[in-house]
N, C-alpha and C positions, 0 to 999 in steps of 0.2 A: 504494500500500500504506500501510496505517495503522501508524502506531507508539503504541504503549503508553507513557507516563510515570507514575511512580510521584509519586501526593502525599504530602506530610506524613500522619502521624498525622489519621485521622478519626473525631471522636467521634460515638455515638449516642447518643440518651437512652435507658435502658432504662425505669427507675422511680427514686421520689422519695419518699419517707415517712419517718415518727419514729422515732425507734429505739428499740426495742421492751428493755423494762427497762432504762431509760436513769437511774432513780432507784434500783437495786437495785443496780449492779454499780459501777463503779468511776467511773463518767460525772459526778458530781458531785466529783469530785476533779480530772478534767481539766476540767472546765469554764470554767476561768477561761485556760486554753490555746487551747481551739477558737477560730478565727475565720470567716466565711465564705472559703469558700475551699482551706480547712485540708484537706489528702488522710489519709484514711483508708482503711485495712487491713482484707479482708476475711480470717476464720479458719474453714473448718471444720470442725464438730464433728459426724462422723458416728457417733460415740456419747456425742449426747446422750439423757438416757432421756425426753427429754417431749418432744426434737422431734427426727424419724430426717433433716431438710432442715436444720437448725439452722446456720445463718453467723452467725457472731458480728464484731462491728464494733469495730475497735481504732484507737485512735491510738497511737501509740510504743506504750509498755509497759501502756497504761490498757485494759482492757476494758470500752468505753460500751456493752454489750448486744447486743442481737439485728438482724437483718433481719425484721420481723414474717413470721409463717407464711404469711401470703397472698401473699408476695412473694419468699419462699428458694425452693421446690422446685425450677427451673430454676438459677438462681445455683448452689445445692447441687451440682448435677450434672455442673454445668460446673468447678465448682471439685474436684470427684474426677474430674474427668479430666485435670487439670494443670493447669488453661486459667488459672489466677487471673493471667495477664496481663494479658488482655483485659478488665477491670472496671479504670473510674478510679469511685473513690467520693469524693466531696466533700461538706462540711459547705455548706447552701446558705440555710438560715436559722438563727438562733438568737436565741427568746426570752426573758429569764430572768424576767422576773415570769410565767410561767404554771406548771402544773404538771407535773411535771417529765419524766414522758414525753412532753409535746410540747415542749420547751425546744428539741431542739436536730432540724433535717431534714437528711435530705443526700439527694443525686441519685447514681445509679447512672447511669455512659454506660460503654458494648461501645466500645475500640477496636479500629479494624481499621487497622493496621500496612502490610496490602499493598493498599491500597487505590488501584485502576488507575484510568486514565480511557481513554476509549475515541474 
């Protein structure tokens, strides 16, 4: 008979892009805070009026902008169903001579917590 052991925490990569009004909202004020590495906070705003998927991307108290729309719908979904555990969001590059929606990326990974081996 086989037994089951439980692993560590395992990450997945979900998606990886710029964060969308990153020059608008508060993201040049934390900016000299971010490092690679740095964990970030996802928020949803299911009443936002220009986007009904809208997560918005925080570090502590700073709101650096959006998830672009190409990439919330699913996140959004998950996050109104409680799940905002399951998303590690990290800052994974940051350029600052460019302009400033692409200054800063981070990588979205799904963990899964009960993840068995068999």
């Amino acid at each position: 008979m086989r037994t089951k052991e439980t692993k560590p925490i395992r990450k997945v990569h979900l998606d990886n892009f710029h964060i969308a009004g990153f020059g608008y909202w508060e993201g040049c004020e934390a900016f000299r805070h971010l490092k690679i590495g740095t964990k970030l906070d996802l928020v949803r705003e299911a009443d936002n009026q220009f986007d009904p998927y809208a997560v918005a991307i925080y570090y502590e108290d700073y709101k650096l902008g959006y998830i672009p729309r190409g990439s919330n719908n699913d996140i959004s979904k998950y996050l109104d169903m409680g799940l905002e555990d399951i998303y590690e969001v990290r800052v994974t590059r940051i350029t600052p001579d460019i302009h400033p929606e692409q200054q800063v990326e981070v990588i979205v990974n799904i963990l899964n917590q009960n993840h068995q081996v068999r």
